[in-house]
Phi, psi and omega in degrees: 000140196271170186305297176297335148266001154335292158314284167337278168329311173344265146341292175319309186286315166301302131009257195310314182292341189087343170301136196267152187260150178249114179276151161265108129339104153260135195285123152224104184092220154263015194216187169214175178249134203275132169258154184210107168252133184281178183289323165297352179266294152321100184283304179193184189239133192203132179218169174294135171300038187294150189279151168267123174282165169338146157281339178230058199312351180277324182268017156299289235266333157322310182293312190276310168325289182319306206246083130347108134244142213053034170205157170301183180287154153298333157302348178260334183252022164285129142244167189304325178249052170276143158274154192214109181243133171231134166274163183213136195304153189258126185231108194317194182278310176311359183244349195282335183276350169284316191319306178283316191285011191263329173289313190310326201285322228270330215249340170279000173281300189318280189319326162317323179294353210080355149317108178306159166306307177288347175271017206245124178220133186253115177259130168266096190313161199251151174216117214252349173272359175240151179257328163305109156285323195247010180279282206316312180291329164271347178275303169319058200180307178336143178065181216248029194276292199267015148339083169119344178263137155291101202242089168259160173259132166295127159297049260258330202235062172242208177244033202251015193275165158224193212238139196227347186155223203193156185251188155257000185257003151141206176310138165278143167217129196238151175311122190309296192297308167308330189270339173254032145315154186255327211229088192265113184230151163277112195243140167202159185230112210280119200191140148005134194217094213322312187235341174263027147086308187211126180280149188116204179036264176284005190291334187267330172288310148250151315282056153354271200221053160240166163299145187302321148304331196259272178359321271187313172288303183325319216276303174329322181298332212258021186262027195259147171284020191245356178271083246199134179292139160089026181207139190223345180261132198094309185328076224290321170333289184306275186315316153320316179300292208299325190290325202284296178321338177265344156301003211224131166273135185250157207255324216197137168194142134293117163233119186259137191248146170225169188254165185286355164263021167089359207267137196293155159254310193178186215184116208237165168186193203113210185279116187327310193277320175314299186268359144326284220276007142286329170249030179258318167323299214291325196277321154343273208296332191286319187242039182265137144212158196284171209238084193293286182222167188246148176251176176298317185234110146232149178270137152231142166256136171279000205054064163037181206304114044240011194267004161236040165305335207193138205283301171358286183290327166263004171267011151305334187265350157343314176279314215281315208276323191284020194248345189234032185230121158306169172275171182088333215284206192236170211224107195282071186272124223231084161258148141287333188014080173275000159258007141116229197282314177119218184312141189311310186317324182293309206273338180289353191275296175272040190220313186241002140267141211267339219231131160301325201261009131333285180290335158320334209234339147267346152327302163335310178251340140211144179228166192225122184322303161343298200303308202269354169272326151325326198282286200326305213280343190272330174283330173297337198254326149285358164227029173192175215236084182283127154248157185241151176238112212188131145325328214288114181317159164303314173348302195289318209276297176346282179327325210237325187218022196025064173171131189298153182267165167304146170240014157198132206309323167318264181004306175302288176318329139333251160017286175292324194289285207301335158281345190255283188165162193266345172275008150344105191254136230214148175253138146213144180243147202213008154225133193236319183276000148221034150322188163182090167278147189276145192302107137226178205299155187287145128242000000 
């Protein structure tokens, strides 16, 4: 008798005895999927407290422009003959209509102050996690908002840097036209952050609108294991970033905090680091959760669409999800990836280095977001046993984890139980890319 029927019998058997199956909901795709566990099996279920945004994100991001903290209003440190450069996250469209109502708030500050349009230069900040450069500027530009505004795309491998100090990570070099602005303002949208723990605030100053070198250095920190989604102390990313920003004085910033479907929570602005480290409070408490015990098996779901569109995009949450696995133990990732592997860089990273430290060491010398999520999932698969749940043809999965995926979350739990032992004990997790776990002792 095989492994799977084994199981079966189990189950079966179990039933008949009265221990009861527990169903679990898992988010897949756009739809979800039943995991049916037994109880005895079961340690816990565990998800992010996420937040419902706002109902009115323009009378947010209104209120906090009006109501500053640790800085004056911008209508108060603005004058009529300043130059005034502000940046902004480079942003696809689902994201581009907060972008403009953070500008319209921004610029009707100005013209009170008296500031002409034209003395108004907009940087479309640079992001090494999107490869599309030039989708943020055409979406932010859309309509008649910035009519009359100077609209640049930052270059990181152009000639517009100037040398502004230095770090721990070498020299800086930041966009000529921010740094010699009379008037510096900061646009970030406060969020999960695969290795700089939480995006926004200095994020727009590194790499925002730095060089592809000093970019490139930064980028070198997050191979540190202290380069951690949902975590900023210690963090050598973070803190290098927070160093680069104080070279530069920024007058005014905005941080608009979103929850992972993209939805405004709230909206802070004032002094760069004071309304960062207020919507960084806010997101703590919505995704920490504690680390009780480790378990044998755990499943994660990344939470379905759009964070499992693509095995790339869903193995961020992977290192987060192996904080709740003994080691050695085995490890469930419950994707759809109905766009396959996703970025060229990913698949291409794991197809041809076998060794995380391999691949580390070419990271080193350049690195690629594709590349460093490949790392992650390769440093995982060296310390726990990955099984897939999954669309994704066999081929990728063959290629990636040496062993065709499940096409149904039972099917795996069968499977696992006859590898482990049917007295195994299992975590599932069912938002996995935005969990963030609190340290606890190895066992």
């Amino acid at each position: 008798m095989g492994h799977a029927q084994i199981i079966l019998k189990y189950l079966f058997s179990g039933w008949r005895r009265g221990f009861r199956l527990v169903d679990v909901w898992l988010p897949y795709g756009d739809t979800e999927v039943c995991l049916r566990v037994p109880t005895r099996n079961l340690i816990e279920t565990l998800e992010s407290k996420e937040a419902r945004g706002v109902d009115d994100p323009r009378a947010e991001v209104e209120k906090a422009i009006e109501n500053p903290v640790g800085a004056e209003r911008l209508s108060e440190l603005a004058k009529p003959d300043m130059k005034v450069a502000i940046v902004v996250k480079n942003s696809k469209e689902a994201d581009a209509q907060i972008n403009r109502t953070v500008l319209e708030a921004l610029l009707k500050e100005l013209r009170e102050a008296g500031v002409e349009d034209r003395r108004v230069k907009v940087l479309v900040a640079y992001d090494p996690t999107s490869p599309d450069r030039s989708a943020g500027i055409e979406a932010i530009t859309a309509g008649e908002i910035l009519k009359g505004v100077d609209v640049k795309l930052h270059d990181p491998e152009g000639d517009s840097c100037v040398e502004v100090g230095g770090t721990q990570s070498g020299n800086i070099r930041l966009n000529r036209a921010f740094v010699e602005a009379d008037l510096k303002v900061t646009v970030g949208f406060v969020e999960l952050h695969p290795y700089a723990g939480y995006g926004g605030g200095r994020e727009a100053i590194l790499p925002g609108i730095a060089d592809e070198k000093t970019v490139q250095s930064n980028l070198a920190l997050a191979l540190n294991p202290n380069a951690r989604m949902g975590i900023l102390d210690g963090n050598p990313v973070h803190e290098d970033m927070v160093e680069a920003s104080r070279l530069v004085d920024v007058d005014f910033a905005v941080n608009v905090v979103r929850n992972s479907r993209g939805e405004v929570l709230a909206a802070f602005s004032g002094s760069l680091d004071e309304s960062f480290m207020r919507g960084v409070k806010l997101l703590e408490d919505m995704y920490a959760v504690q680390v009780e015990r480790r378990a044998d098996v755990v499943f994660l779901s990344p939470g379905g669409a759009p964070h499992d569109r693509n095995l790339c995009t869903a193995s961020l949450g992977v290192m987060n999800g192996l904080e709740f696995l003994k080691r050695g133990g085995t490890f469930v990732l419950v994707a759809e990836c109905l766009e396959g592997c996703g970025e060229e860089s990913f698949h291409a990273a794991v197809k041809r280095f076998k060794k995380a430290e391999a691949l580390k060491r070419r990271l080193k010398r350049r690195f690629t977001f594709g590349g460093y999520v490949a790392y992650l999932l390769m440093r995982a698969m060296e310390r726990s046993r990955i099984r897939l749940v999954s669309v994704l043809p066999d081929h990728y999965a063959l290629e990636i984890f040496g062993s065709r995926a499940h096409r149904t979350v039972n099917e795996a739990l069968r499977h696992v139980l006859g590898e482990v032992g049917r007295n195994a004990k299992i975590t599932v997790i069912k938002s996995g890319n935005t969990v963030v776990p609190a340290p606890a002792k190895e066992e």
